[in-house]
C-alpha positions as CSV (number, residue, x, y, z in Angstrom):
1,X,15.0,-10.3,-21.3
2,X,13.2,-10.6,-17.8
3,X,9.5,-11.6,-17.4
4,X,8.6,-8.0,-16.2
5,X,5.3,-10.5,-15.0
6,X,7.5,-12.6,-12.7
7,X,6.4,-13.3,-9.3
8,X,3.3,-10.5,-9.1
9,X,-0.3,-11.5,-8.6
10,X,-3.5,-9.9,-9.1
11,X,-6.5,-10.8,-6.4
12,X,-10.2,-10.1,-7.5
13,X,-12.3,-11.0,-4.3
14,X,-14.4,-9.7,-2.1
15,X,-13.8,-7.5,0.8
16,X,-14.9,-7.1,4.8
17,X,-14.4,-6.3,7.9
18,X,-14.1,-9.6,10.4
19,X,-15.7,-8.7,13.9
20,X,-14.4,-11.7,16.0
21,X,-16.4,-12.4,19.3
22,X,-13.8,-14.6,21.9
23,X,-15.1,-17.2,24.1
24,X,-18.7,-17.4,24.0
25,X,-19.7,-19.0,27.4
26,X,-22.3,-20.6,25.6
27,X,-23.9,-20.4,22.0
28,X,-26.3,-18.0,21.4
29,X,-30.0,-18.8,21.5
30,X,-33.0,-16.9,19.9
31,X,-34.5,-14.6,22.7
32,X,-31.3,-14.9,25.2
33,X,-28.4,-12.8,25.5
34,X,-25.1,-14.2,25.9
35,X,-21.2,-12.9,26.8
36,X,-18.2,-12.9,24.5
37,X,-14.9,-12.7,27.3
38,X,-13.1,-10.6,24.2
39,X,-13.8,-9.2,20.9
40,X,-11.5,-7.8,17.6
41,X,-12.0,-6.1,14.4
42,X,-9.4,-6.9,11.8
43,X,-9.2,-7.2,8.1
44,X,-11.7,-9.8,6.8
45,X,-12.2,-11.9,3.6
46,X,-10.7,-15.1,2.5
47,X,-9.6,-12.8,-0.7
48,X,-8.2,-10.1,1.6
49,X,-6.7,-12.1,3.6
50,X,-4.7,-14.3,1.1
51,X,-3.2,-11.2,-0.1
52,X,-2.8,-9.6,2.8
53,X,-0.7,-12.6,4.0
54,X,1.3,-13.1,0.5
55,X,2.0,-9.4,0.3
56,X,4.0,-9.7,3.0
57,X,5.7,-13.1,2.7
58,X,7.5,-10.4,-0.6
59,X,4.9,-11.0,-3.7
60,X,4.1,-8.2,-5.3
61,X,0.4,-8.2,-4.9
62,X,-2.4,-5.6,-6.5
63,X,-6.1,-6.3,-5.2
64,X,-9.5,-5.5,-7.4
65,X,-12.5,-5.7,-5.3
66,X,-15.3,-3.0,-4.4
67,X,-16.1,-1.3,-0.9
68,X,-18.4,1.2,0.2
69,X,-17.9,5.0,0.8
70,X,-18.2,4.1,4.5
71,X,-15.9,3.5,7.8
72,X,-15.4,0.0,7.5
73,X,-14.4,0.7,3.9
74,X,-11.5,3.3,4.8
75,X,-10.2,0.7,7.9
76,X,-10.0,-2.3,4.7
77,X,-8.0,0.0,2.2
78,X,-5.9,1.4,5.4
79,X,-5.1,-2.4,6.2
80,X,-4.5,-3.6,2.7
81,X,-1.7,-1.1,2.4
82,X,-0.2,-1.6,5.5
83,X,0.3,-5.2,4.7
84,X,1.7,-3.6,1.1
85,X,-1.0,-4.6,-1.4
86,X,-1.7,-2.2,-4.0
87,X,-5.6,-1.0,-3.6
88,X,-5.2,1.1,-7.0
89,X,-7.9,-1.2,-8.4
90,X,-10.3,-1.5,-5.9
91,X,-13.5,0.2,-6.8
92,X,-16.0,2.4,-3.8
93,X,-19.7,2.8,-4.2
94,X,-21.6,5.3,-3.5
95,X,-24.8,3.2,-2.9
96,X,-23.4,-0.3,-0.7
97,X,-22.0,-0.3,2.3
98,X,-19.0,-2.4,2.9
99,X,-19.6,-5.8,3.8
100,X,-18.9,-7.1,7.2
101,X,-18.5,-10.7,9.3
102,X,-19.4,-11.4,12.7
103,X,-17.4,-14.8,14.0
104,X,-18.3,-16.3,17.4
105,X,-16.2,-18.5,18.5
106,X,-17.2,-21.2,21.5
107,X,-15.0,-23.9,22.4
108,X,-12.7,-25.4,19.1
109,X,-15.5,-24.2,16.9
110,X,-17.1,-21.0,15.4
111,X,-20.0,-20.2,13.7
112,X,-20.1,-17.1,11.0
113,X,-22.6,-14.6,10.1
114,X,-22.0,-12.1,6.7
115,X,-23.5,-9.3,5.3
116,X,-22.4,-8.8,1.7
117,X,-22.8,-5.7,1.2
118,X,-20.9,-4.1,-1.8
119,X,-18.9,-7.6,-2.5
120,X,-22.4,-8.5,-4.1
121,X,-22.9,-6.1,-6.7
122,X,-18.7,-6.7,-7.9
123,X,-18.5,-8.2,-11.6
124,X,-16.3,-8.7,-14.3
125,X,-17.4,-4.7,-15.7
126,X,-15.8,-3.5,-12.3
127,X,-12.5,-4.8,-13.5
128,X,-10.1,-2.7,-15.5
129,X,-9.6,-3.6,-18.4
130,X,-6.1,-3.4,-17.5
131,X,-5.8,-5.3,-14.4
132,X,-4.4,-8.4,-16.5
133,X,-1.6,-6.5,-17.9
134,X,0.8,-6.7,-15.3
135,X,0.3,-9.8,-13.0
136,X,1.7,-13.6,-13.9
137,X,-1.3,-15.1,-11.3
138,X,-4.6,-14.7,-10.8
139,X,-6.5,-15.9,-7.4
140,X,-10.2,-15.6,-6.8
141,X,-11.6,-16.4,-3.5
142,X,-15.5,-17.1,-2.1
143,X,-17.4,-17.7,-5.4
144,X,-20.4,-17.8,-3.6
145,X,-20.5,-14.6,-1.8
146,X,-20.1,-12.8,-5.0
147,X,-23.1,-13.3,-7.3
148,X,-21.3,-11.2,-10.0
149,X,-17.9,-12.8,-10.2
150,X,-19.7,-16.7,-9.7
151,X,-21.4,-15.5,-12.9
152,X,-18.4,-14.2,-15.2
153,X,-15.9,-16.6,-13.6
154,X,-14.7,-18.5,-17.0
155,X,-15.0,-14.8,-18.4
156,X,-12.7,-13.3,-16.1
157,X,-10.6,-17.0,-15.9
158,X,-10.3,-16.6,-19.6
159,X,-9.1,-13.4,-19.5
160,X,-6.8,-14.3,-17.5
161,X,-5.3,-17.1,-19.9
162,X,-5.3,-15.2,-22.5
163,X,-2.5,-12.8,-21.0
164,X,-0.5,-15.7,-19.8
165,X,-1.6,-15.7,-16.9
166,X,-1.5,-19.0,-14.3
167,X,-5.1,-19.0,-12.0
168,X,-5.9,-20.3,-8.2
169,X,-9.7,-20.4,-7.0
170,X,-10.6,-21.2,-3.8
171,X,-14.6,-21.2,-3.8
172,X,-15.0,-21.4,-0.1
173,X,-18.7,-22.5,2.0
174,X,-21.8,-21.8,-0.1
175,X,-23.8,-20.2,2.0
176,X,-27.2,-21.8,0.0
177,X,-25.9,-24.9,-0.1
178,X,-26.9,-25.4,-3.3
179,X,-22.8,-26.2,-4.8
180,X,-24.2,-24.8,-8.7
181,X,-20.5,-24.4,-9.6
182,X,-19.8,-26.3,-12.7
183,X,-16.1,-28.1,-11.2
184,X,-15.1,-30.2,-14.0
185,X,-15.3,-27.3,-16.3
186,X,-13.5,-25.2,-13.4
187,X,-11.2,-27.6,-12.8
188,X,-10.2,-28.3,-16.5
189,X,-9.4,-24.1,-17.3
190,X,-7.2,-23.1,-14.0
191,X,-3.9,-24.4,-12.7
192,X,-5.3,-24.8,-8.8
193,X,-8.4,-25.5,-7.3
194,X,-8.0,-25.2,-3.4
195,X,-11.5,-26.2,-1.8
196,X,-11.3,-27.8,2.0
197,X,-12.8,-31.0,3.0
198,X,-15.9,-30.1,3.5
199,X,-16.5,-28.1,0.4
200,X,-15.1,-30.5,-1.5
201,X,-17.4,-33.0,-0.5
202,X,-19.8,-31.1,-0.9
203,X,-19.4,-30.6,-4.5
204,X,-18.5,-34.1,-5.5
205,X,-21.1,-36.1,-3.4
206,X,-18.3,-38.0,-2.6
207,X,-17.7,-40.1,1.0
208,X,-14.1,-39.3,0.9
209,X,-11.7,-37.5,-0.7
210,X,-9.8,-39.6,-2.0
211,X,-13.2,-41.3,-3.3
212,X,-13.9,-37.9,-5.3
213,X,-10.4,-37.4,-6.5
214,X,-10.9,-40.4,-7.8
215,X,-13.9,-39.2,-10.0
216,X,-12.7,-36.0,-11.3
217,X,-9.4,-37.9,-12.6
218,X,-10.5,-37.9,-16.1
219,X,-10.9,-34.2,-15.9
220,X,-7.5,-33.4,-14.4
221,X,-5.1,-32.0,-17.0
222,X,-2.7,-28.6,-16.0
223,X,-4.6,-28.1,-12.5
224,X,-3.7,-29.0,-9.5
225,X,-6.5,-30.2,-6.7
226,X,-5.4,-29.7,-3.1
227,X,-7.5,-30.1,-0.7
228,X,-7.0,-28.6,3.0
229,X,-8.0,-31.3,6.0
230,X,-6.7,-29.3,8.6
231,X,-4.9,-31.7,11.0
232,X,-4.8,-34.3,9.1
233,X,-2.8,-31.9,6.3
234,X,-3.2,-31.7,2.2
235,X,-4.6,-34.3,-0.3
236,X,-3.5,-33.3,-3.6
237,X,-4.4,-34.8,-7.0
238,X,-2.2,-33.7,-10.3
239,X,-1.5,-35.9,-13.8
240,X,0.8,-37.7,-11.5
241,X,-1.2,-39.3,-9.1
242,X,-3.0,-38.8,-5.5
243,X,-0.9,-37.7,-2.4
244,X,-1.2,-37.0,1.3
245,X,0.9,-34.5,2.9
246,X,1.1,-33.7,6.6
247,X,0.3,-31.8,8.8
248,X,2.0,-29.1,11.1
249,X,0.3,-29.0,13.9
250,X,0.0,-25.9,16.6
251,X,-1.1,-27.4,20.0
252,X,-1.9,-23.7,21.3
253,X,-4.3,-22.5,19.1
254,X,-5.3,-18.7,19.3
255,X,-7.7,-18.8,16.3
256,X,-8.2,-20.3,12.9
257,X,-9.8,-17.8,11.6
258,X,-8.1,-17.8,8.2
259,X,-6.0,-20.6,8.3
260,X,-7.0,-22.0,4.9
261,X,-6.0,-18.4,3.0
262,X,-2.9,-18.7,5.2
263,X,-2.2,-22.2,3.4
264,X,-3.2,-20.5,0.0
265,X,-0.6,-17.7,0.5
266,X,2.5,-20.1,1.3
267,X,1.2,-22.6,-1.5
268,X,0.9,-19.8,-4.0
269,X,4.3,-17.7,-2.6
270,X,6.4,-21.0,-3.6
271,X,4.6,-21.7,-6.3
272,X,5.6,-18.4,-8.2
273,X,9.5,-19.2,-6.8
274,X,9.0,-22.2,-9.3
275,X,9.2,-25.1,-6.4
276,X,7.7,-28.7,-6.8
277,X,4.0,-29.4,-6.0
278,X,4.9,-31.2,-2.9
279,X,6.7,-28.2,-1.7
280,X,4.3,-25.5,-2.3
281,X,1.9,-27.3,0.0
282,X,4.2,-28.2,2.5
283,X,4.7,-24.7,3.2
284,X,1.1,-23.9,2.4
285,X,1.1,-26.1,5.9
286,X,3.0,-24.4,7.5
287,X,1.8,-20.9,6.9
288,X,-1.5,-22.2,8.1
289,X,0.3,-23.7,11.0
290,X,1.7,-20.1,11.9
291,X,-1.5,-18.1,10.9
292,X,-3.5,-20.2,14.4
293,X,-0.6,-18.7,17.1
294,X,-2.3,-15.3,16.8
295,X,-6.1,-14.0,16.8
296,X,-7.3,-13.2,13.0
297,X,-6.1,-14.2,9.8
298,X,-3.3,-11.7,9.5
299,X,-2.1,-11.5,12.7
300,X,0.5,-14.1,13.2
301,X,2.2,-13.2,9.5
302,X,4.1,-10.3,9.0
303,X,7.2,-11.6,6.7
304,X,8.9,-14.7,5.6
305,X,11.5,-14.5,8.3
306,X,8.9,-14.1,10.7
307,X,7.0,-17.6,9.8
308,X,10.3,-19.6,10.1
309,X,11.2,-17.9,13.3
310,X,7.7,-18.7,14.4
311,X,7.7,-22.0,12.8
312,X,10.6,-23.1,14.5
313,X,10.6,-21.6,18.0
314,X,6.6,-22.2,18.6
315,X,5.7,-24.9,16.2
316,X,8.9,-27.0,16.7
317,X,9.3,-27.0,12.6
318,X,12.7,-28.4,11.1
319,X,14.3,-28.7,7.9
320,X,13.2,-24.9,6.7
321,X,16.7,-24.5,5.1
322,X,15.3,-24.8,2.0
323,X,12.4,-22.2,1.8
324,X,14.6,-19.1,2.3
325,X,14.6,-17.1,-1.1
């Protein structure tokens, strides 16, 4: 009989609005005013994002998350289903707004400023009890920006398990800096831990990556550690050993405003069509790849056809016989 589980996915993560300020002519100072050439508002949230993007590569994707009874709130949901993600579980308060980024972006770099909002007062008592029924993977995003799921994590990761379920988390920046996120436990109950370089050194203490792969050997079992460099592409750690691989690189970048949830989508899509490690993250490259040719991080992704037409006519991509269905 048919896994009635196969291939869907259940997101808990937090939810915004992105407000993206273009082309800074210079970056902004306390007491001076400065002038963005160009501005968006599009769907925000490495969570949101990530399923936004996956949804539409074909996974069958369900969200659980809380808004507020607000504007910004209606224009998330609105986007959500547009992309196809079910929004069945996500909760609305009556008492937080929705939460909401501001990006600036000046020259190849960015700087961020959030305001939580209702993503804060999310927990594992918001979830239905449900919501682990019908899903065969579980992805949580930005631990840190969501005091309530950081504190049930190996409640809700456990829940998880015990329905069968495979788990990614991505923890993304800490905004305290403080890194109080117990790894070698994380990384010894979930099947992919997906951290970028600079988080991950920031956890470990480590001088490199491979120098903190290193350490947390002893602690790697069923997971999977990949970590995203950007240009310099994907270090991965699994029972089998430490590996490198590279890059796709866009030479004409729009913005990389959700590059690294682009990766997670294409690394998580192949995953649940049952390819090899290697594979997963070689398209988890090139969804990232594709997600920079267009401004915010679900503009550039609209279906699988569309990434290898993009990959191939703009990025110059070859050999993407093999990730058709």
């Amino acid at each position: 009989m048919p896994n009635k589980k196969q291939g869907t996915l259940l997101v808990i993560g937090e939810l915004n609005m992105d407000m993206i300020l273009d082309n800074i002519e210079s970056f902004p100072e306390l007491g001076k005013e400065k002038i963005a050439s160009d501005f968006s508002l599009t769907l925000g949230s490495s969570s949101a994002i990530f399923a936004g993007n996956i949804a539409r590569l074909g996974v069958k994707t369900t969200f659980c998350g809380m808004i507020g009874d607000d504007g910004f709130g209606t224009k998330t949901i609105n986007q959500l289903q547009e992309y196809g993600v079910d929004t069945s579980l996500v909760k609305k308060s009556d008492t937080h707004k929705t939460g909401l980024t501001v990006i600036m972006r000046y020259s190849d770099d960015r700087a961020m400023l959030t305001y939580p909002g209702a993503m804060e007062h999310f927990s594992f008592r918001n979830i239905p009890a449900n919501a682990f029924e019908n899903a065969r993977h579980l992805h949580i995003s930005s631990i840190f920006l969501q005091p309530g799921i950081k504190k049930d994590l190996f409640k809700i990761i456990e829940t998880a398990k015990s329905r069968g379920m495979t788990v990614s988390v991505d923890p993304q920046w800490d905004p305290d800096e403080r890194w109080d996120l117990n790894i070698k436990k994380l990384i010894e109950n979930i099947d992919f831990f997906l951290p970028n370089e600079a988080e991950f050194l920031s956890f470990t203490s480590a001088s490199t990556v491979e120098q903190g792969l290193e350490e947390l050997k002893p602690y790697v079992d069923d997971c999977t550690i990949v970590v995203k460099r950007g240009g310099d592409g994907a270090t991965f750690l699994n029972k089998q050993g430490i590996c490198t691989v590279p890059a796709f690189i866009n030479e004409d970048i729009r913005d990389a405003v959700g590059a690294g949830d682009s990766f997670n989508a294409g690394l998580i899509f192949r995953f649940l069509q049952g390819d090899p490690i290697e594979k997963c993250i070689r398209f988890g490259n090139i969804t990232g790849a594709v997600s920079t040719t267009e401004t915010g991080g679900t503009g550039a992704i609209s279906s699988l056809d569309d990434v290898l037409n993009i990959a191939k006519n703009k990025l110059s991509i070859t050999n993407l016989d093999d990730f058709t269905r």
